[in-house]
N, C-alpha and C positions, 0 to 999 in steps of 0.2 A: 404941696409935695405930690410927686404922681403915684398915684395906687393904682393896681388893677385885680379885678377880680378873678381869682383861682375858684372856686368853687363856689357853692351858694354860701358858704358859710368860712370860707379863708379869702384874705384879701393879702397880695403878696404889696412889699413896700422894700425897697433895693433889693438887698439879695435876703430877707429873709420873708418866710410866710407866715400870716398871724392867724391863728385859728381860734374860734370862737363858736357858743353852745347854741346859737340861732343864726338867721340871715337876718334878723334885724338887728344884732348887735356889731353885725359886722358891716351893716348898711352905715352906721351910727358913726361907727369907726372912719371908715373912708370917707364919707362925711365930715366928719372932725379935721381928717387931713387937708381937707381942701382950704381951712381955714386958721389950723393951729400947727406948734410943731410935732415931730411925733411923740414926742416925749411926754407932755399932756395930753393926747389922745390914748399913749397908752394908759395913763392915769385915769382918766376919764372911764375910758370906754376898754379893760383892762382884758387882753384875750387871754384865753384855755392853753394855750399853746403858741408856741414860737421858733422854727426850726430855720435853719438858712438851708440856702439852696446850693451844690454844687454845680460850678461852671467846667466843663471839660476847656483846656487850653489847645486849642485847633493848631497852633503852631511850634508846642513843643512835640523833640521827638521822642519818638518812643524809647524807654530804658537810657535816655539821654543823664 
């Protein structure tokens, strides 16, 4: 699954971002993704937080 690193210690995964109380648990974490589904990495490697991200939609109009 593709993870990419938000900060040293949040790793974003589709649209939300998992935050966590060091950089090595969130090393551990995205780690885990490369190899299992998320579902057990959250289990595993359980973050502090978890918020989704909002996407602006570029093609609607406005007050539409």
């Amino acid at each position: 699954m593709s993870a990419s690193r938000v900060s040293i210690d949040e790793v974003r995964v589709r649209s939300f971002i998992y935050g966590f109380t060091n950089p090595e648990a969130a090393d551990q974490f995205q780690t885990c993704l490369l190899f299992d589904p998320l579902d057990d990495c959250e289990t595993k490697f359980p973050p502090c937080s978890r918020h989704s991200i909002c996407f602006e939609n570029d093609d609607a109009e406005p007050y539409a």
